[in-house]
GUTILO-575342 format. One record per residue (C-alpha): z, x, y; residue number from 1. Coordinates in steps of 0.2 Angstrom, whole numbers, plus 5000, padded with zeros to 4 digits. Layout:
<rs>
r w->Z u->X v->Y num->NUM
...
</rs>
This chain:
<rs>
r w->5211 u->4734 v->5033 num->1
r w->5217 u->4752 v->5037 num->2
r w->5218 u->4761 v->5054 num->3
r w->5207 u->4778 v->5052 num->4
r w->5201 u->4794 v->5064 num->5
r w->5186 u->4796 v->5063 num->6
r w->5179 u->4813 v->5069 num->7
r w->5158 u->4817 v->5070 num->8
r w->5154 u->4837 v->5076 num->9
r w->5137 u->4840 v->5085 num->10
r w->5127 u->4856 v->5087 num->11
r w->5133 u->4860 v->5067 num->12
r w->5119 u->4851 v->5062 num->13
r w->5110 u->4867 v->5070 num->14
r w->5116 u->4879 v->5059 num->15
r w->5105 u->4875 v->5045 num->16
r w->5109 u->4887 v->5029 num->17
r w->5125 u->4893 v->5034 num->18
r w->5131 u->4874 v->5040 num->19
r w->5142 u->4874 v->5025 num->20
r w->5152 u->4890 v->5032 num->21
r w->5154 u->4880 v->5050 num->22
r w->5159 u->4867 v->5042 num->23
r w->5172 u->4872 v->5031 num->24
r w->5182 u->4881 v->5049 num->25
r w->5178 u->4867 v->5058 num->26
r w->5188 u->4859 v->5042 num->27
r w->5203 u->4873 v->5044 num->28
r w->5205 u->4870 v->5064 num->29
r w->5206 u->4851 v->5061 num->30
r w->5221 u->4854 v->5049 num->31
r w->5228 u->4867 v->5060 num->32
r w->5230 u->4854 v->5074 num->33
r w->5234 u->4838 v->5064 num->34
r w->5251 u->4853 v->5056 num->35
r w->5263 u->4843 v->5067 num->36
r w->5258 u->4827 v->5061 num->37
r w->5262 u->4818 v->5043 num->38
r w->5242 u->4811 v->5039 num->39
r w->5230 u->4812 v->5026 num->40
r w->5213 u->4824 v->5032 num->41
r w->5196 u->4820 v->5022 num->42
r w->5180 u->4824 v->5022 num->43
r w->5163 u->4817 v->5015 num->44
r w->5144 u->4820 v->5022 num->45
r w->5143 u->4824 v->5039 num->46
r w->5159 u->4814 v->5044 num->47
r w->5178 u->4819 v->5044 num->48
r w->5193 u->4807 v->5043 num->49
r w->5211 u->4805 v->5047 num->50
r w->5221 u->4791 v->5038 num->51
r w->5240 u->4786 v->5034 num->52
r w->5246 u->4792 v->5050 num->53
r w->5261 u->4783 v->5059 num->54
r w->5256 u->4773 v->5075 num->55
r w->5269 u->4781 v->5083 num->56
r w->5258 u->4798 v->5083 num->57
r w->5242 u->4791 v->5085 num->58
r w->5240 u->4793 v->5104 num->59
r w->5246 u->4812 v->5102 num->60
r w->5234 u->4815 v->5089 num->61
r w->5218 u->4809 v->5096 num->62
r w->5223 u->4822 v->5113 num->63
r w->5226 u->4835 v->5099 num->64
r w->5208 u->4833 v->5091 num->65
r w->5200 u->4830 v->5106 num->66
r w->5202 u->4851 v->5112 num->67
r w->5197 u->4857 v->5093 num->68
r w->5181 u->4865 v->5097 num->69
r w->5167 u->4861 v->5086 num->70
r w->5173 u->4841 v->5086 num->71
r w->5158 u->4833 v->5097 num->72
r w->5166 u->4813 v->5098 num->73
r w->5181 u->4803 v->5087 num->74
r w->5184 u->4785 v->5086 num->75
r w->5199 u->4775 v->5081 num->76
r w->5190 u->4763 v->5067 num->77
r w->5196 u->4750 v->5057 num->78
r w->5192 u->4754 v->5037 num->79
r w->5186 u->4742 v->5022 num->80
r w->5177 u->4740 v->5009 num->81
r w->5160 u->4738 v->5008 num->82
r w->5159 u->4719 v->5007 num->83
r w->5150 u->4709 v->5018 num->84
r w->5165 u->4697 v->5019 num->85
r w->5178 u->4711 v->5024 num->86
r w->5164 u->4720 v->5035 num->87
r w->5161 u->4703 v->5045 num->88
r w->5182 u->4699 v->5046 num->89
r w->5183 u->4716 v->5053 num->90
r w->5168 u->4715 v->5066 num->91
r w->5177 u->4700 v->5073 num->92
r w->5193 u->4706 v->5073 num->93
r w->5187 u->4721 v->5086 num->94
r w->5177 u->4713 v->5095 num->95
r w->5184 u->4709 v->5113 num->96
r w->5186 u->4692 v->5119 num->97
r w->5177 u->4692 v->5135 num->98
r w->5162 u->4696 v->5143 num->99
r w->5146 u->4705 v->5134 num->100
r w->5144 u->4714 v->5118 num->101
r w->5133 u->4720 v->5105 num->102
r w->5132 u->4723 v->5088 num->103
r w->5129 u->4741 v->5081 num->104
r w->5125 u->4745 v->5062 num->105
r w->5123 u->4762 v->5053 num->106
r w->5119 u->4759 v->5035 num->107
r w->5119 u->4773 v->5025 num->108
r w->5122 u->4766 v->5008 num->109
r w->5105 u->4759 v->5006 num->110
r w->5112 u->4749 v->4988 num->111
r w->5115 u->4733 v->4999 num->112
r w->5105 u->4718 v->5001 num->113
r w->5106 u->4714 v->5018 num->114
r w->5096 u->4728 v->5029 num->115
r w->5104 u->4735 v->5045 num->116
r w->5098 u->4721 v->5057 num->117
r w->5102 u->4706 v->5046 num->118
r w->5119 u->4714 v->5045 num->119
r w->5119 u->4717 v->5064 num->120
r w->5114 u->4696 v->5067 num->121
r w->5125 u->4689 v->5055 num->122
r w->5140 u->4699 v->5061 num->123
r w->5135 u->4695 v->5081 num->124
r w->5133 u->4675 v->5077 num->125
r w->5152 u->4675 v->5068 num->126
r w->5160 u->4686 v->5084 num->127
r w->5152 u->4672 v->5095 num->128
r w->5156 u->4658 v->5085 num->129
r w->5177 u->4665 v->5084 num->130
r w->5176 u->4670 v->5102 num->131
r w->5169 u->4659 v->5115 num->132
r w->5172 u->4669 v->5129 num->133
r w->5159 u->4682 v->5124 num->134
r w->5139 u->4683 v->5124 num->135
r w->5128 u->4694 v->5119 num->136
r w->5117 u->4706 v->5132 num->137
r w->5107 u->4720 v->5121 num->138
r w->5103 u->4732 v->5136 num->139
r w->5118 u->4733 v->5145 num->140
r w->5134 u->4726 v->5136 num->141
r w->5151 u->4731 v->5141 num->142
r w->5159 u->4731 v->5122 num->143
r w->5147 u->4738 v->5109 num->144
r w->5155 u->4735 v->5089 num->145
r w->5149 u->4748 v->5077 num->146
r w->5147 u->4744 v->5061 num->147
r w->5145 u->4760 v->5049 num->148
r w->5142 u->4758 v->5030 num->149
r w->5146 u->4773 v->5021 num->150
r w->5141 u->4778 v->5004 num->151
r w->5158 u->4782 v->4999 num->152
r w->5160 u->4761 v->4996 num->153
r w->5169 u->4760 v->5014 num->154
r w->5162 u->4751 v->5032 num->155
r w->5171 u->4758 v->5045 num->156
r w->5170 u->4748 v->5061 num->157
r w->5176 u->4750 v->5080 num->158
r w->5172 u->4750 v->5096 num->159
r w->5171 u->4765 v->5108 num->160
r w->5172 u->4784 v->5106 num->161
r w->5181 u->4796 v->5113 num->162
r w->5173 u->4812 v->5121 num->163
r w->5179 u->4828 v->5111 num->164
r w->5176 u->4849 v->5118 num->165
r w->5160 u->4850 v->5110 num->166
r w->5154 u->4869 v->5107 num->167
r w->5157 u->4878 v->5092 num->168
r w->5171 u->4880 v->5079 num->169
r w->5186 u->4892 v->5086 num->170
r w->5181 u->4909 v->5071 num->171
r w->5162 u->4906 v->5070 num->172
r w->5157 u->4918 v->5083 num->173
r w->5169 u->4932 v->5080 num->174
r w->5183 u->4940 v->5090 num->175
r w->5186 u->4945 v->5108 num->176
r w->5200 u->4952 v->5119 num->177
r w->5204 u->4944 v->5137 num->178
r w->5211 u->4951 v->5150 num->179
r w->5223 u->4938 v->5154 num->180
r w->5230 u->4940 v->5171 num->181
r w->5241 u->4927 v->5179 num->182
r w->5227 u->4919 v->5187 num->183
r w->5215 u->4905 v->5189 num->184
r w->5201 u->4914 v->5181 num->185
r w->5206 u->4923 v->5167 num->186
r w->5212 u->4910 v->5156 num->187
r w->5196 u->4899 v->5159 num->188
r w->5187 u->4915 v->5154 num->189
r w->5194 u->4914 v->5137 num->190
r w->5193 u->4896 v->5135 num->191
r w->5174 u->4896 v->5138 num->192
r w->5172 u->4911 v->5126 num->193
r w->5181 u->4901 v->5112 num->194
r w->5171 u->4885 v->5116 num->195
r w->5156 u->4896 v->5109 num->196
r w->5166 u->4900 v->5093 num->197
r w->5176 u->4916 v->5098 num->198
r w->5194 u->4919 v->5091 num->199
r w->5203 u->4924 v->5107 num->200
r w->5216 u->4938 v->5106 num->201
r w->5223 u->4943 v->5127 num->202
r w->5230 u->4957 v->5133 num->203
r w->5242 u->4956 v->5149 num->204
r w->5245 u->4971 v->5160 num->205
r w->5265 u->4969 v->5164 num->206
r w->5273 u->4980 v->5180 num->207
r w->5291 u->4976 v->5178 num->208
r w->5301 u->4981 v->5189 num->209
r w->5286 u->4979 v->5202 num->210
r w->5282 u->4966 v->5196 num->211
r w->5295 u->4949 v->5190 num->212
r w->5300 u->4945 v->5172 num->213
r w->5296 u->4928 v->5180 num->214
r w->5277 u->4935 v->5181 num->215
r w->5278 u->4943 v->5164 num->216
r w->5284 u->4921 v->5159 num->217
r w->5269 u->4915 v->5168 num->218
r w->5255 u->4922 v->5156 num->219
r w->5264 u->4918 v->5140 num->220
r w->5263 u->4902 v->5147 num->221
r w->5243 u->4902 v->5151 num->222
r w->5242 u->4909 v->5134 num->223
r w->5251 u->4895 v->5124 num->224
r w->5242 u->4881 v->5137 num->225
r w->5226 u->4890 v->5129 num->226
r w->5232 u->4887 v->5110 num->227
r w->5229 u->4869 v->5109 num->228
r w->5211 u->4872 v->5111 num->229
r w->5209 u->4891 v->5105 num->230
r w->5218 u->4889 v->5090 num->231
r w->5232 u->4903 v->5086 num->232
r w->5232 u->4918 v->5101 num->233
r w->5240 u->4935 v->5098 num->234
r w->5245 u->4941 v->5115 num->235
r w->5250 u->4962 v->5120 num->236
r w->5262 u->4962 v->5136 num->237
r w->5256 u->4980 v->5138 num->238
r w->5270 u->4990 v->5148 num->239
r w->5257 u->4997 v->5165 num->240
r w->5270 u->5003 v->5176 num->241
r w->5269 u->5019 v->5173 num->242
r w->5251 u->5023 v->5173 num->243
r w->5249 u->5014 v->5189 num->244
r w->5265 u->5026 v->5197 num->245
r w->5254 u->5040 v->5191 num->246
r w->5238 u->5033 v->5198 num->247
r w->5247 u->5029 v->5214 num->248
r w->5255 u->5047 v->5214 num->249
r w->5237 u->5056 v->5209 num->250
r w->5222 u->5047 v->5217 num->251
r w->5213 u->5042 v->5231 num->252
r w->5222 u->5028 v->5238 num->253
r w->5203 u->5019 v->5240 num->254
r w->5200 u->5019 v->5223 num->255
r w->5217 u->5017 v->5216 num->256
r w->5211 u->4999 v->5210 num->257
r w->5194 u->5005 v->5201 num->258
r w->5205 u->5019 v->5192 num->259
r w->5218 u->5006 v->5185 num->260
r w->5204 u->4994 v->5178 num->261
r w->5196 u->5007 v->5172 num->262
r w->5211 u->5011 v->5162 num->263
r w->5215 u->4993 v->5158 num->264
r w->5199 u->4993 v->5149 num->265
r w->5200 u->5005 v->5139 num->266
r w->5217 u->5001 v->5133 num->267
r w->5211 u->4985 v->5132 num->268
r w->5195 u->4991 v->5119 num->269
r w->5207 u->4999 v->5109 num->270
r w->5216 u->4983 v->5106 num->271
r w->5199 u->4974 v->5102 num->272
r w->5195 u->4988 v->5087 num->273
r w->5216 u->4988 v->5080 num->274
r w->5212 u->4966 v->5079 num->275
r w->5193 u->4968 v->5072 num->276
r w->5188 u->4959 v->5091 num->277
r w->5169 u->4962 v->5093 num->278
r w->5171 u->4961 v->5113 num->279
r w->5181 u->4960 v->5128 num->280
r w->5181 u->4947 v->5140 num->281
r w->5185 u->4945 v->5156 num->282
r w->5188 u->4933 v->5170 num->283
r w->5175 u->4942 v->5183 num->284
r w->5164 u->4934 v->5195 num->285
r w->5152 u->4941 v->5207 num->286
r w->5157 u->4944 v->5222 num->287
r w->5174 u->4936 v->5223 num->288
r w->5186 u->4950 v->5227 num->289
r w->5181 u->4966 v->5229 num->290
r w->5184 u->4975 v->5213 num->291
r w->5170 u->4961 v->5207 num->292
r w->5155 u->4968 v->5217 num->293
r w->5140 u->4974 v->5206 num->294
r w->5147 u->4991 v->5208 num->295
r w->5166 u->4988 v->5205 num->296
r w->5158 u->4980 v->5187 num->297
r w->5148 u->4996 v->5184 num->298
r w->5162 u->5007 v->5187 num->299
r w->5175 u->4997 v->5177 num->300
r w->5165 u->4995 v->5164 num->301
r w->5157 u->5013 v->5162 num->302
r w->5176 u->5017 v->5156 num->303
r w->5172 u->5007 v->5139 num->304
r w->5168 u->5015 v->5126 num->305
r w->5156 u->5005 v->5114 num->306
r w->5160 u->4987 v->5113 num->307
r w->5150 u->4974 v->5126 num->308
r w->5162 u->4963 v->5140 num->309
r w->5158 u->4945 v->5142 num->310
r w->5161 u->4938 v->5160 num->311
r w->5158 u->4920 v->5156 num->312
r w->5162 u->4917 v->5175 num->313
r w->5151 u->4929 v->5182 num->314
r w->5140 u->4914 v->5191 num->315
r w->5154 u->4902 v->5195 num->316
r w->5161 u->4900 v->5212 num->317
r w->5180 u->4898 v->5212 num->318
r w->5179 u->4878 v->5217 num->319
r w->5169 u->4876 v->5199 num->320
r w->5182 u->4888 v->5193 num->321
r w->5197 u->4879 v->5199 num->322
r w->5191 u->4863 v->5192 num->323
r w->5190 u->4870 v->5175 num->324
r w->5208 u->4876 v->5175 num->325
r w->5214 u->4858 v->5181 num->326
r w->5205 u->4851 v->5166 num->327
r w->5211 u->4865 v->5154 num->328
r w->5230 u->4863 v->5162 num->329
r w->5231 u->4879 v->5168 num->330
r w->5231 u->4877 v->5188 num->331
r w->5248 u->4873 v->5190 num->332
r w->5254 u->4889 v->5181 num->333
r w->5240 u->4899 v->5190 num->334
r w->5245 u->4894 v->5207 num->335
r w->5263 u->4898 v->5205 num->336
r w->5266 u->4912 v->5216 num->337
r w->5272 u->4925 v->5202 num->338
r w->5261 u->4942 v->5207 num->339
r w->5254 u->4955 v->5193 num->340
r w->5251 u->4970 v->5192 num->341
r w->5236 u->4970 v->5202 num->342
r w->5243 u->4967 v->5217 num->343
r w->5258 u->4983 v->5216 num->344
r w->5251 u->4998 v->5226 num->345
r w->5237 u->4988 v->5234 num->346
r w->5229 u->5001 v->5246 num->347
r w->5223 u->4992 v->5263 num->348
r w->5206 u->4999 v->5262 num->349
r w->5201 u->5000 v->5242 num->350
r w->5182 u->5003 v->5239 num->351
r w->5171 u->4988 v->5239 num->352
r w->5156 u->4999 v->5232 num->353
r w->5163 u->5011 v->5221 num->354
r w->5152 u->5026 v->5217 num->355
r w->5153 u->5030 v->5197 num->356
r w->5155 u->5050 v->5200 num->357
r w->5167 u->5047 v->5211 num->358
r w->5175 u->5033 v->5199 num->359
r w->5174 u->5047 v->5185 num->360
r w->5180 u->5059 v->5195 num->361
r w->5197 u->5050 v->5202 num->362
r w->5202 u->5043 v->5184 num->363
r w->5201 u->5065 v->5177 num->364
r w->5214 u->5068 v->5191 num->365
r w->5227 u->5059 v->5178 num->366
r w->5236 u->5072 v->5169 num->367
r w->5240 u->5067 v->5151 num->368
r w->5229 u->5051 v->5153 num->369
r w->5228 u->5049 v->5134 num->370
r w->5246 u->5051 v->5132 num->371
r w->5247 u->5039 v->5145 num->372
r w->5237 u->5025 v->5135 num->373
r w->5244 u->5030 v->5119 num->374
r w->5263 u->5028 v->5129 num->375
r w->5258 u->5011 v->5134 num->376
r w->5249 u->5004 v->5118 num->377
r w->5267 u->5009 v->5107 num->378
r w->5277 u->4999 v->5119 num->379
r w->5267 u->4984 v->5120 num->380
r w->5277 u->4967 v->5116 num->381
r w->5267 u->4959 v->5103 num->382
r w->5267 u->4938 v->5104 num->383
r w->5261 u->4928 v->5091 num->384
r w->5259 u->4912 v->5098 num->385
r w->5254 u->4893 v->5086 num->386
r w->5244 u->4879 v->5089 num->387
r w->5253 u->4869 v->5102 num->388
r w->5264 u->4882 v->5107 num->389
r w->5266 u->4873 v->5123 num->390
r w->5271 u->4858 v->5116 num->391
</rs>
């Protein structure tokens, strides 16, 4: 009897025509993250495995599999050949000693004799005859065995399965550029946008000396917390300081924060077209601060040129949004008190409701804005940043 992984995915079976395509990425993110670890990576119909791996790294790799997007459960089963003898030994073997159970059978090879019940009663009278300490309760047992009989001549057998991130394959929904401050928000922004399938690309806004290199650390570390479940993130550490020196020097102090994210954006959409991204996304939600006001939005995004920005949060209050950064492992990094370059220059009064002719008019006091942009896109940092980079 081996020691397997196996991995099942979920709304694929949606995709009809092109589920060959989603499958096949969903293939190449599984290898991406199992990289780090010496096993053997299968498919067949509708199921994937992972075999020959060391104990040792098993625990590691099922917290691996479970952030690849696309995987909807995985359970550590027991593999054998199809033999009702071997199937039977093995059903016994994980069953628990104690308390209630039940016996699950999928039979997809349709050769054998014995149909999916008979298999079921037969394997439920030997675990009771070995195990005296256990009875059977059909509605509500607390161990369930599962007994699945592939048509590849192996059963596979175990007991419960492990939750996975669901969604859609990291690559199947296109590109997109986030914003990534060093924030709660931002990075749960990105990591809702690749549960849908998007490749994420990030673009950080960095005001050294205004701003610490400790600040500038902080976001490549959000960025390589994200890997693990968006795959592979290039990240642009986009030199701002003197852009928001000039707005400082050259606008009205009110809409001084309306100006810059209307710059940030387009810098920003300029990115997105240089990587092939589709979209930018951003950590917005309505009402939380005050560049976030139906009118701050309209203003900001009035700067882009042609491609649409996703605010993923833009429904979300910040207790929702704070939960999903503890459960994505950013909050600790987010609440470190590193600030960015949102907060240099703040004006004590900025505009909660921005008019856009005003907006227009205060960014076209920047002299040499596209000068500006083009300074700051040459002498962005470019981080490439792997799978597991946190690691």
């Amino acid at each position: 009897m081996d020691k397997v992984i196996m991995l099942r995915y979920g709304e694929l079976f949606l995709k009809g025509r092109n589920r060959s395509y989603f499958e096949g990425v969903l293939a190449r993110n599984i290898k991406a993250a199992l990289a780090p670890f010496r096993c053997k990576f299968s498919r067949t119909q509708n199921r994937y495995y992972v075999e020959d791996y060391s104990f040792t790294d098993e625990y590691a790799i099922v917290e691996r599999l479970r952030k690849v997007f696309g995987l909807h459960s995985l359970s550590i089963a027991v593999k054998v050949a199809t033999d009702y003898e071997n199937i039977f030994a093995a059903a016994v073997d994980c069953a628990p000693t104690e308390g209630t159970f039940r016996v699950n059978v999928k039979r997809a090879d349709k050769k054998l004799s014995m149909n999916s019940m008979q298999i079921a009663i037969e394997a439920g009278a030997r675990i009771l005859r070995a195990k005296s300490g256990l009875s059977v309760d059909l509605h509500d047992p607390e161990a369930v065995v599962n007994i699945d009989i592939r048509e590849n001549g192996y059963t596979y057998i175990f007991g419960e399965s492990v939750a996975c991130a669901g969604g859609m394959p990291v690559g199947t929904a296109g590109r997109g550029m986030l914003l990534l401050s060093g924030g709660f928000d931002s990075p749960v922004a990105g990591w809702r946008m690749a549960k849908r399938g998007v490749k994420i690309y990030a673009v950080h806004y960095h005001s050294y000396p205004h701003t610490s290199l400790q600040a500038r650390e902080k976001v490549v570390d959000l960025a390589k917390k994200l890997t693990p479940w968006c795959g592979d993130i290039t990240l642009y550490v986009v030199p701002f300081t003197h852009i928001q020196e000039e707005i400082h020097r050259r606008c009205n102090p009110d809409y001084m924060i309306t100006v810059m994210r209307r710059v940030m954006v387009r810098i920003a959409e300029r990115l997105a077209i240089k990587e092939g991204c589709g979209c930018l996304i951003t950590g917005e939600s309505l009402g939380q601060v005050a560049s976030q006001t139906m009118e701050s939005i309209t203003s900001t995004e009035d700067a882009v040129e042609g491609l649409p920005v996703f605010r993923p949060l833009i429904a979300m209050d910040k207790t929702e949004i704070m939960e999903q950064a503890e459960h994505i492992d950013t909050y600790d990094i987010s609440k470190q008190p590193f600030e960015d370059c949102c907060t240099v220059f703040l004006p004590r009064n900025p505009v909660i409701h921005p008019k856009l002719d005003e907006a227009r008019a205060e960014e076209g006091k920047l002299e040499g804005e596209e000068e500006l942009i083009k300074e700051a896109i040459d002498g962005a940092e470019v981080l490439h940043l792997g799978v597991g980079a946190e690691d």
